[in-house]
C-alpha positions in Angstrom: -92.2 124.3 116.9 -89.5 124.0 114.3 -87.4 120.4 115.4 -87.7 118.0 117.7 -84.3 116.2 118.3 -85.1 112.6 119.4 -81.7 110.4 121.2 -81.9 107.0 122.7 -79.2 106.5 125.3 -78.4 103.1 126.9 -75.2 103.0 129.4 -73.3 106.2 127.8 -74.0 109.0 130.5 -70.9 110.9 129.7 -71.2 111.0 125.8 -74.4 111.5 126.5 -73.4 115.0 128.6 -71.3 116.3 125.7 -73.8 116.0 123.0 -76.9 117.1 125.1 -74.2 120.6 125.3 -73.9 120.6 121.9 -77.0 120.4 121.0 -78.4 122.8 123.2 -76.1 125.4 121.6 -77.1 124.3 117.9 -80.6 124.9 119.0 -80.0 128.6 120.9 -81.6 130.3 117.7 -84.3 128.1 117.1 -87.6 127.3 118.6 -87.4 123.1 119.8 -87.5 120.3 121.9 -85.1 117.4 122.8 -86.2 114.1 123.7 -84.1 111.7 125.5 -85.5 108.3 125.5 -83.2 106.2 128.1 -83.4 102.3 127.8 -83.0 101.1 131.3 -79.4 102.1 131.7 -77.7 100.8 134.5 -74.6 103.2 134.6 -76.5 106.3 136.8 -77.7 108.2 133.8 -80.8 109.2 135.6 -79.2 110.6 139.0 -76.4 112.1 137.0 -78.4 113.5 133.9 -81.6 115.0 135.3 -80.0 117.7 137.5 -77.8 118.7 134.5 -80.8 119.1 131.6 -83.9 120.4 133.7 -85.0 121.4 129.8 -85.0 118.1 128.9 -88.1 116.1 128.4 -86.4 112.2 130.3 -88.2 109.4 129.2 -86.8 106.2 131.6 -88.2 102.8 130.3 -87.6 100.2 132.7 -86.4 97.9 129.9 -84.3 98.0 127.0 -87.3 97.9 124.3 -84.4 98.7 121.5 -83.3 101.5 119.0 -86.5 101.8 116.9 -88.8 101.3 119.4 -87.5 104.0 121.5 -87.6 106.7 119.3 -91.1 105.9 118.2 -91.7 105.8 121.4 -90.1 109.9 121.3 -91.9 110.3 117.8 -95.2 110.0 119.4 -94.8 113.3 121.4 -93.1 115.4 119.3 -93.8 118.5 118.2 -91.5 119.8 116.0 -91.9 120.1 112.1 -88.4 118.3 111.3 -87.4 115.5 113.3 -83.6 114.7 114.1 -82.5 111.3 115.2 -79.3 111.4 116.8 -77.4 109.2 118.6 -76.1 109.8 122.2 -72.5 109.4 121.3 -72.3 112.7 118.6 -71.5 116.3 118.6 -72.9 118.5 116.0 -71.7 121.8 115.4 -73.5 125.5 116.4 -74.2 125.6 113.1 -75.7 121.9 112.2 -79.2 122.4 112.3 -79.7 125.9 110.8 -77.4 124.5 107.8 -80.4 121.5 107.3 -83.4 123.6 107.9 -82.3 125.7 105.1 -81.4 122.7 103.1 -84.5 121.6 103.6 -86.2 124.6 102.5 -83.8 125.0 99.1 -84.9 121.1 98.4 -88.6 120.6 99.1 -88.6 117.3 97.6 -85.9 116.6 100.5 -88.0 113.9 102.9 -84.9 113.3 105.3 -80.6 114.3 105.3 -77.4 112.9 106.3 -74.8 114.9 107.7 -70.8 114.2 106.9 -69.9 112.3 109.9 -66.4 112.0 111.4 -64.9 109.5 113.9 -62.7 110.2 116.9 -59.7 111.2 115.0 -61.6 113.1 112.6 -61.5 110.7 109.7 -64.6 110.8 107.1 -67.0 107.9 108.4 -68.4 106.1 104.9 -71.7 105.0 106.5 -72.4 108.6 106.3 -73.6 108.0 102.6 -74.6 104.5 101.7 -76.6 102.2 98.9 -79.5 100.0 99.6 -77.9 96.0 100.4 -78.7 94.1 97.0 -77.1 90.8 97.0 -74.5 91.9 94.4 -74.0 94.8 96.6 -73.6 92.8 99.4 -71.2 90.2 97.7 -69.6 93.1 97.2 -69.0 94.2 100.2 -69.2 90.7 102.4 -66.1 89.7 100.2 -63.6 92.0 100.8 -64.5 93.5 96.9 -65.2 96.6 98.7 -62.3 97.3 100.9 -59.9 96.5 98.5 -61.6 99.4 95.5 -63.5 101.6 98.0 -63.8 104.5 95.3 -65.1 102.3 92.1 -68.8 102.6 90.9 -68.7 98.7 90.8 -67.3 97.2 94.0 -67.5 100.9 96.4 -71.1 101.1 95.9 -72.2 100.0 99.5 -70.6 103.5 100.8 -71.0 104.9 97.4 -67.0 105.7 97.7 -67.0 107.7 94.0 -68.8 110.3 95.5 -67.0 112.8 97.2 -67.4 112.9 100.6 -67.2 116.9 100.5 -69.9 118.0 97.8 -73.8 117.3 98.2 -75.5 114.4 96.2 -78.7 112.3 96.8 -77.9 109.2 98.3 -80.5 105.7 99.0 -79.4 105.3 102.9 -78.7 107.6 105.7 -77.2 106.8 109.2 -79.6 106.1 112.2 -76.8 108.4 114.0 -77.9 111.6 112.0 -81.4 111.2 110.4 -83.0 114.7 109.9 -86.4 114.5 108.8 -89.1 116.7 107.7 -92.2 115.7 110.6 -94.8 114.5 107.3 -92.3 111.6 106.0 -91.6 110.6 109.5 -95.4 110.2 110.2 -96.7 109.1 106.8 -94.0 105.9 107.4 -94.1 105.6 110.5 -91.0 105.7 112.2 -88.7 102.9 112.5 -90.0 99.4 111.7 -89.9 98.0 115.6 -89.0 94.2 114.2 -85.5 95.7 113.6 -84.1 96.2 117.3 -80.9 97.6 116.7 -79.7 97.2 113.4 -80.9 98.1 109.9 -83.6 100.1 111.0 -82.3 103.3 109.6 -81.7 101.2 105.8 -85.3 100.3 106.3 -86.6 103.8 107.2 -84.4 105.1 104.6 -86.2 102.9 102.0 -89.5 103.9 103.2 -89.0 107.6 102.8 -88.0 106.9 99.2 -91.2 105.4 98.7 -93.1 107.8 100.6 -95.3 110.2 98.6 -94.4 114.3 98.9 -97.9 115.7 99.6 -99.7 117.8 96.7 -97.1 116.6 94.0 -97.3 112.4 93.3 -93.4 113.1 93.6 -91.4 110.9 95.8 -89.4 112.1 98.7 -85.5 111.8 98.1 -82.8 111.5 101.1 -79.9 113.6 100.7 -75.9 113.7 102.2 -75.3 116.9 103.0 -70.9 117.9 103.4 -71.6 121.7 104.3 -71.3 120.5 107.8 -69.9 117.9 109.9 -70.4 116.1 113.0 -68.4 114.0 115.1 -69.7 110.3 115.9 -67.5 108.1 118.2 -68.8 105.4 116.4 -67.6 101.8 118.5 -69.0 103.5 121.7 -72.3 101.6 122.3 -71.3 98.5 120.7 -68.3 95.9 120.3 -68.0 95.9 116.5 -65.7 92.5 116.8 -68.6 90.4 119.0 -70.2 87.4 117.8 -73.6 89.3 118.9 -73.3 92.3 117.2 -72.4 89.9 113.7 -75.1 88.3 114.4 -77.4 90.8 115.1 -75.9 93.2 112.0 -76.6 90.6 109.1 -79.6 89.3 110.6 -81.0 92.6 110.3 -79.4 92.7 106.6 -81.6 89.8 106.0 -84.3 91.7 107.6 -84.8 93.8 104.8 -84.1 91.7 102.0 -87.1 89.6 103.3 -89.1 92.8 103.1 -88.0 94.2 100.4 -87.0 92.5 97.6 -88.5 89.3 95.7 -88.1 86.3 96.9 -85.6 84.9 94.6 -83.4 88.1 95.3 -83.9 87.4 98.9 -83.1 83.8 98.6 -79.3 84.7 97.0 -79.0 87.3 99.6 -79.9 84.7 102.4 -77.4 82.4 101.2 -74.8 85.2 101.2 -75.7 86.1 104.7 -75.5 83.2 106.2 -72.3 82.6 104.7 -71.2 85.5 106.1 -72.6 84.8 109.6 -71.0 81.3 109.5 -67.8 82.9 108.9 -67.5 86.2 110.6 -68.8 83.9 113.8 -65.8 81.4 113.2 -63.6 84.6 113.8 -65.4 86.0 116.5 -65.4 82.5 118.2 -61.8 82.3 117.8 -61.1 86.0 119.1 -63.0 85.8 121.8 -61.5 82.3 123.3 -58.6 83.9 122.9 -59.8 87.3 125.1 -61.4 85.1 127.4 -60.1 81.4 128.2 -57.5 81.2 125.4 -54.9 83.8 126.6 -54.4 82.3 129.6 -54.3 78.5 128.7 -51.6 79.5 125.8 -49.7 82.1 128.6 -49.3 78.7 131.0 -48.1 76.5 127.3 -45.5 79.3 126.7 -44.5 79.5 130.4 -44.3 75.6 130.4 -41.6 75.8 127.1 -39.8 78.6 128.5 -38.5 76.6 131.4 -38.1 73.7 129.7 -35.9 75.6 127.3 -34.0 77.5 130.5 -33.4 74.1 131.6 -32.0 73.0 128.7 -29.6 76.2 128.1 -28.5 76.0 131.6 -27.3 72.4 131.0 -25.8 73.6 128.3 -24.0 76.5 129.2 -23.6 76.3 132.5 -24.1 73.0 134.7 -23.2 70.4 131.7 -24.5 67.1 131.6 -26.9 67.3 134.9 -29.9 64.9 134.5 -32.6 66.1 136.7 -35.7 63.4 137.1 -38.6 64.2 134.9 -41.5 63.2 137.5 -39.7 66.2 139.4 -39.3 69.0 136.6 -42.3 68.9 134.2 -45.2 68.8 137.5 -42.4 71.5 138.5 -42.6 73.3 135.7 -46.8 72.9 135.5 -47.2 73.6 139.1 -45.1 77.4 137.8 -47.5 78.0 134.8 -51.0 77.5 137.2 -48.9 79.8 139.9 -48.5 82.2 137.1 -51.9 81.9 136.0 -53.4 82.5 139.6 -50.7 85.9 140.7 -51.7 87.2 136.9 -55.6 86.7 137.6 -55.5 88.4 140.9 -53.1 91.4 139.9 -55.5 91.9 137.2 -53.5 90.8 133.9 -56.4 89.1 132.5 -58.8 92.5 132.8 -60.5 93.9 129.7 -57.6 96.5 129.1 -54.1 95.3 129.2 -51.6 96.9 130.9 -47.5 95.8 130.6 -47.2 97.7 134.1 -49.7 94.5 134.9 -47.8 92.1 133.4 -44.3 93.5 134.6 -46.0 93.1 137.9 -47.2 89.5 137.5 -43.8 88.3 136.3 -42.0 89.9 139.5 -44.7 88.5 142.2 -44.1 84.9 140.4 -40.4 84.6 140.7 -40.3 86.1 144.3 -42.9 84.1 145.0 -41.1 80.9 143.2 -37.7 81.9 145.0 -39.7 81.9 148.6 -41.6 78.2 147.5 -38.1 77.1 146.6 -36.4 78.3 149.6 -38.9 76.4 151.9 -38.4 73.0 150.2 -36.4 70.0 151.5 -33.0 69.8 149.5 -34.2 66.7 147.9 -36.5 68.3 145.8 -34.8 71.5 144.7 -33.0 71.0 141.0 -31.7 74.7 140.4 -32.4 78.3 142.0 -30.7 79.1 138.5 -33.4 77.4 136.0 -36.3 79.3 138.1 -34.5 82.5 138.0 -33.8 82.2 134.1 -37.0 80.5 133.4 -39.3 83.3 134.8 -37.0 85.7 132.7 -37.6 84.4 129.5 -41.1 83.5 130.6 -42.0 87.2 130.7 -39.6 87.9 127.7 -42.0 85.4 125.8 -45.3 86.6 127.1 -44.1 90.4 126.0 -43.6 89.7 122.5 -47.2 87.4 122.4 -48.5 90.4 124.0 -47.3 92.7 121.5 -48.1 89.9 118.6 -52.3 90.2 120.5 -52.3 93.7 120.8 -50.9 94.2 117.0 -54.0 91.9 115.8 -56.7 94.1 118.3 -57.4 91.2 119.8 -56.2 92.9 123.4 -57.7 96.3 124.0 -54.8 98.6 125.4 -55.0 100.3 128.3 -55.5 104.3 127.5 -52.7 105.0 130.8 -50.4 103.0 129.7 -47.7 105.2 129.8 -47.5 108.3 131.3 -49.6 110.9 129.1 -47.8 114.0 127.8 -51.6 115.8 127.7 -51.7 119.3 126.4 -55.3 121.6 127.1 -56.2 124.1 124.2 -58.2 125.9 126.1 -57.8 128.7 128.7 -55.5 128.5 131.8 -58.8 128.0 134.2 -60.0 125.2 131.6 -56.9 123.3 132.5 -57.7 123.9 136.0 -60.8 122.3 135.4 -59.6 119.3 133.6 -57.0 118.9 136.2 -59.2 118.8 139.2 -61.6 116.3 136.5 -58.6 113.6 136.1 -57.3 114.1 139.6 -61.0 113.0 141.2 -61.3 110.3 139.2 -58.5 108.4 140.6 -55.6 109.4 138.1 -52.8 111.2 138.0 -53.0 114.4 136.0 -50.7 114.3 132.6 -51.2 117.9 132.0 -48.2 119.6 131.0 -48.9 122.4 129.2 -52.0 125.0 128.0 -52.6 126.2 124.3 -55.1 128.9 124.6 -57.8 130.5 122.1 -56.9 133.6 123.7 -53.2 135.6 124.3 -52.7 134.9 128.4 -49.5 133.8 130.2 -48.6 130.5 131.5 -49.3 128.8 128.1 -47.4 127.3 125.6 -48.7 129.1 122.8 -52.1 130.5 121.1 -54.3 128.1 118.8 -53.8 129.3 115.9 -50.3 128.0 115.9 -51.7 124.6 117.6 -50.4 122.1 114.6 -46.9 123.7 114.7 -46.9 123.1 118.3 -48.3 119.2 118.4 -45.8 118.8 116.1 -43.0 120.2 118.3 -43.7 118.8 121.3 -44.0 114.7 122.3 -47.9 115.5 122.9 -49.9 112.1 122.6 -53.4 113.6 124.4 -55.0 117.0 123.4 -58.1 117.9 125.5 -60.4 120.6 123.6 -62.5 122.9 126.0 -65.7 124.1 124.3 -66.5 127.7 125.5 -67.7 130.9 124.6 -64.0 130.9 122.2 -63.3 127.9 121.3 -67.0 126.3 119.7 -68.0 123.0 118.9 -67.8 124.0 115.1 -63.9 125.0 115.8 -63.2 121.6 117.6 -64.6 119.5 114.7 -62.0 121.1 111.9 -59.4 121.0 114.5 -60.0 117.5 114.8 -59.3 117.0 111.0 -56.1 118.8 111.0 -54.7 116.6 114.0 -52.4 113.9 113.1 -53.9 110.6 113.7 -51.9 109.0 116.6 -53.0 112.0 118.6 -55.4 110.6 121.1 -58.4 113.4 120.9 -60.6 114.4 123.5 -63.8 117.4 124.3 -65.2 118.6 127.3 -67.7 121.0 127.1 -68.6 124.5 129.6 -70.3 123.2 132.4 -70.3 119.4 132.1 -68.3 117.2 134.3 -66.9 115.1 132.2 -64.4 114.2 128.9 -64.8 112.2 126.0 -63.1 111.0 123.2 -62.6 107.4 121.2 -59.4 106.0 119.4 -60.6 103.0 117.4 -64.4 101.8 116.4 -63.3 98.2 117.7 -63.4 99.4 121.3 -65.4 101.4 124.0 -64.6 104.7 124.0 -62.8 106.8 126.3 -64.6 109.1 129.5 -63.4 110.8 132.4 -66.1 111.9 134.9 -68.4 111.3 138.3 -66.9 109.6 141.0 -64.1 107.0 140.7 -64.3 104.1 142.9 -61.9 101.8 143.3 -64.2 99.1 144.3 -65.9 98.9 140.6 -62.0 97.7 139.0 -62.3 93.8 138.7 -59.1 93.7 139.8 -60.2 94.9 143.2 -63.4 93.0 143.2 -61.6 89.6 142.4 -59.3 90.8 145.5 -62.5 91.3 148.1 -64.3 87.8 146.3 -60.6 86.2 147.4 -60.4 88.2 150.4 -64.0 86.9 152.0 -63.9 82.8 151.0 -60.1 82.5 152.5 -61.4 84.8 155.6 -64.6 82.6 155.4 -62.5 79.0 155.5 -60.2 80.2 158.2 -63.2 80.7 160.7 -65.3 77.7 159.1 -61.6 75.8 160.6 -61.7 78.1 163.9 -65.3 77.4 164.5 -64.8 75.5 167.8 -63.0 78.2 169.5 -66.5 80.8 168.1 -68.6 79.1 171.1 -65.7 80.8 173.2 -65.0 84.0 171.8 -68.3 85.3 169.7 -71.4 85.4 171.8 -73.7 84.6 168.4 -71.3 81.3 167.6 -74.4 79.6 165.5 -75.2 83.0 163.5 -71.4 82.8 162.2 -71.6 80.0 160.7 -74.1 80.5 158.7 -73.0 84.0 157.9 -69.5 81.9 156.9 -71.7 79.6 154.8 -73.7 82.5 153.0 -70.1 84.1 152.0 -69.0 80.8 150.8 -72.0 80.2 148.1 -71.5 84.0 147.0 -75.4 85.0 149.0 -73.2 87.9 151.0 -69.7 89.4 151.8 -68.6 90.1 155.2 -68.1 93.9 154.5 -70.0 96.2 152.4 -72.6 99.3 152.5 -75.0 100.0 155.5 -78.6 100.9 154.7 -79.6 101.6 151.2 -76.8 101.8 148.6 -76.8 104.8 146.1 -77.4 104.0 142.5 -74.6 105.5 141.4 -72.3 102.8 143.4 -70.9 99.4 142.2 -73.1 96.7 143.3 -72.4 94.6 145.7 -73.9 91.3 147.5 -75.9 92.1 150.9 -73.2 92.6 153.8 -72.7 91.0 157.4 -71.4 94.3 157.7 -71.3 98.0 157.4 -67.8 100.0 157.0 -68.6 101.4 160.4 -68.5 97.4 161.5 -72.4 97.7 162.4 -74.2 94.7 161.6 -77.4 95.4 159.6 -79.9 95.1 162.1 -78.2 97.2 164.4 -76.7 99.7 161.8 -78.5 102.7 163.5 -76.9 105.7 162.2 -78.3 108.9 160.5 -78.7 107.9 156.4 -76.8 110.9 155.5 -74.2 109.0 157.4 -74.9 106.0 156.3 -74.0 107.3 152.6 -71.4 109.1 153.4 -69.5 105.6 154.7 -70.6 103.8 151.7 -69.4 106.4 149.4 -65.9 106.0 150.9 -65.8 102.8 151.1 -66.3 102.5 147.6 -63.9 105.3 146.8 -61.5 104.0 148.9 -61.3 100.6 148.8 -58.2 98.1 149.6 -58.9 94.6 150.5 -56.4 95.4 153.6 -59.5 98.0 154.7 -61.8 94.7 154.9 -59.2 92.9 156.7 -59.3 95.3 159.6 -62.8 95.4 160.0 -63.0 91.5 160.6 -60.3 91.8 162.7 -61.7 94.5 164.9 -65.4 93.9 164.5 -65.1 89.7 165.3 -67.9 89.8 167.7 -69.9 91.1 165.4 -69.9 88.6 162.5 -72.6 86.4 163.8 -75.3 88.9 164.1 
């Protein structure tokens, strides 16, 4: 057997798709195996995967034992005479492999090669060719020294940015993403070093191969970057690169190999250096995430709490002069608006891990209606001025735009990919953009198609692709979609990529697979479309059913008198009321056994069908049928109504 490609997937079922159909077609002329080593994902992967790759040897740990162990784990059974490492979230061209092997056999002192890698826009990825971490190479590059002269043979020798990215050269480190090896220097070192659990295990390994001995010669083996061909790498998928975890973890593992191997005194400067580093970049990350998590909305109620007072003060000014309103009525006033705002935002789902302006347009309007209504019900005694709420909310959600805006500048708020209406255009044929259609449409969102460029002459398009540049550039397109197909290859895609402009938002879907893929900044998750959309896995809408089942829960708790009346299992109630209350169940949910593949939920008083569990009798294929609705489907109004109509059976 001539390779043996080796990936290690943990949560990323959909990247996963797309590169398990490209590398099946870089492997149609070659005789090999693929491995898929999957560390306890939670996301489906098995259910969805397995049907899809029957050709695939599936191994399913039931724990995440980490990136090197895993693929020793896959080493151990392989067959093939090269070995690739290749990470989930990659596409290689038809080309890729057949382009190495005979690298390999033009260099036989080669023990393992890089491939030129490319991110989601098609930029040149740096870590594609790196130098070993000395201390002065890390100073380098800890300090800034390296961003700032990326291409001189002093400070850009962590990516070793003097060498150009497009011509071949023998390089120290490789990327785990892309490691081909020959079988023999994988073997004679071992695989990855298992201490290292997800980063700096290809810097090790790397080292080791350099240090490895090419049988029959007393050479070393060398690594080698090979530019003749490229692959993309939606690098940011699997990881946060901003967390306080991953800086942990990143110059931790740094460390790692210092201790290894270098001397001690060289380790002891680079120590000092890393936990300088860690000290820092942790001071940021601390501070960015407060912000993403607690300070956002303690800093949205500060800048609510100035906006009135400031409407207050301009509407004195301008408008009713000289008016003293009591301050033991405005500022609780004005409090008691910023914790209403807080609450409406919370609940309408401002405060979820992509903003939205649609959410915070919505947010603003709920609070002043909802302020106008408060202030309608109050005695005339307490009222100061319809005007200062009215004005106040507007400049209140003037205020939070532009510290919106100010947050998502910094990247410290991810945007929302739909923020706007996409103008989307499919280079592909015209049944490819029936297929994308149907993908975006059953996955909950409106379809932004508006237009087809085609690898081949048909009608209904807007044009053929080899006059796709011209046309991006004519028309307001922000999305193009890329079909892989019999036409339009895997290798096309990937130069097409490089010739996009960069605020293009770039996606693939390949023949056959169910899903598309693409990623628009390292800093953040990527993007996929695919499987089932349920409206019951958005926080917004799981906040709305938490909300939904303690008020429902507190309002019979207060009715409980009238249950030994109306419910014949009165006692059963109330402690199904308690067991919502403490977060042990939720008055609705599925019946029987849940599918995998749906979001998780507590244990239910009852089914959608309004069966309690130990009377939920119906057929399982029915059973899952309700639950898959349910979860498709989902309002909190739905929940409501089977309360309502199912009361009598709440206590069973």
């Amino acid at each position: 057997m001539q390779l043996s490609v080796i990936i290690v997937n943990y949560n990323v079922r959909f990247f996963l798709e797309q590169c398990l159909h490209s590398v099946k077609k870089a492997m149609a002329s070659l005789d090999g195996e693929i491995i898929v080593v999957d560390n306890a994902s939670k996301d489906g992967s098995r259910n969805y995967l397995e049907p899809l790759f029957p050709e695939v040897n599936f191994i399913w740990n039931t724990e995440n034992t980490g990136f090197a162990k895993a693929n020793n784990q896959a080493l151990q059974i392989a067959h093939g005479d090269f070995i690739l490492y290749l990470n989930p979230d990659t596409i290689v061209a038809e080309d890729c492999f057949i382009k190495c092997l005979d690298f390999f056999q033009q260099h036989p002192d080669a023990g393992a090669v890089g491939v030129r890698m490319l991110d989601g826009h098609g930029a040149f990825l740096p870590e594609s060719k790196r130098s070993f971490p000395s201390p002065v190479i890390s100073f380098y590059k800890l300090s800034g020294l390296t961003r700032l002269f990326p291409r001189s043979k002093i400070f850009g020798k962590y990516h070793l940015g003097y060498l150009d990215e497009k011509s071949n050269h023998e390089v120290n480190v490789l990327a785990g993403a892309f490691m081909f090896l020959r079988k023999e220097a994988a073997m004679q070192t071992g695989g990855f070093d298992e201490q290292f659990f997800m980063y700096g295990e290809d810097i090790d390994l790397s080292y080791r191969i350099q240090k490895a001995i090419l049988p029959g010669t007393g050479k070393h083996y060398r690594n080698y970057y090979l530019s003749e061909t490229s692959i993309l790498h939606f690098k940011g998928e699997s990881t946060r690169k901003g967390s306080l975890n991953y800086v942990r973890m990143f110059y931790l593992a740094m460390s790692q190999f210092v201790q290894k191997h270098y001397s001690s005194s060289r380790a002891g400067i680079f120590n000092i250096l890393i936990r300088t580093a860690i000290w820092g970049r942790a001071f940021v990350s601390l501070i960015k995430q407060f912000i993403q998590k607690t300070g956002i909305a303690i800093i949205d109620s500060l800048l609510i709490w100035v906006m009135f007072w400031l409407s207050m003060e301009l509407w004195n000014y301008l408008v009713k002069k000289d008016t003293v309103y009591d301050p033991l009525l405005v500022f609780p006033s004005f409090a008691g608006f910023s914790l209403l705002f807080i609450m409406i935002s919370y609940y309408t789902g401002l405060y979820q891990k992509k903003f939205s302006f649609r959410d915070l347009w919505k947010s603003g309007l709920s609070m002043l209606i909802i302020l106008l209504a408060i202030y309608s019900l109050l005695p005339e005694s307490v009222r100061f001025s319809r005007g200062i709420v009215t004005l106040g909310s507007v400049m209140s959600l003037t205020g939070l735009f532009f510290w919106r805006k100010i947050l998502l500048g910094l990247e410290i708020l991810e945007p929302s990919s739909r923020e706007k209406e996409q103008y989307t255009i499919v280079v592909g044929s015209v049944r490819e953009a029936g297929i994308i259609n149907d993908l975006i449409v059953h996955a909950g969102q409106a379809s932004p198609v508006k237009g087809v460029v085609s690898p081949v002459e048909e009608p209904n398009t807007i044009g053929n692709i080899r006059d796709l540049l011209p046309i991006v550039q004519a028309t307001p397109v922000q999305e193009l979609i890329f079909c892989e197909s019999d036409r339009l290859h895997f290798k096309d895609i990937i130069e097409y990529y490089q010739q996009m402009p960069k605020q293009i938002k770039l996606r693939i879907h390949a023949t056959g697979s169910q899903s598309i893929i693409g990623s628009d900044s390292k800093f953040y998750s990527g993007e996929a479309i695919g499987g089932n959309h349920y409206q019951l896995s958005m926080p917004v809408n799981r906040r709305l059913k938490r909300l939904l089942d303690v008020v429902s829960a507190i309002i019979l708790l207060l009715l409980f008198p009238f249950h030994f009346i109306f419910n014949p299992k009165p006692v059963g109630l109330l402690r199904h009321i308690w067991l919502v209350l403490i977060n042990q169940r939720t008055w609705i949910g599925y019946g029987g056994i849940a599918g995998a593949d749906l979001p998780p939920l507590k244990k239910s008083i009852l089914s959608p069908a309004g069966l309690p569990h130990s009377k939920n009798q119906l057929p399982v294929e029915a059973q899952n049928k309700a639950n898959e609705w349910y979860a498709q489907q989902y309002e909190w109004l739905t929940d409501l109504l089977i309360i309502r109509k199912h009361y009598k059976n709440l206590g069973i």
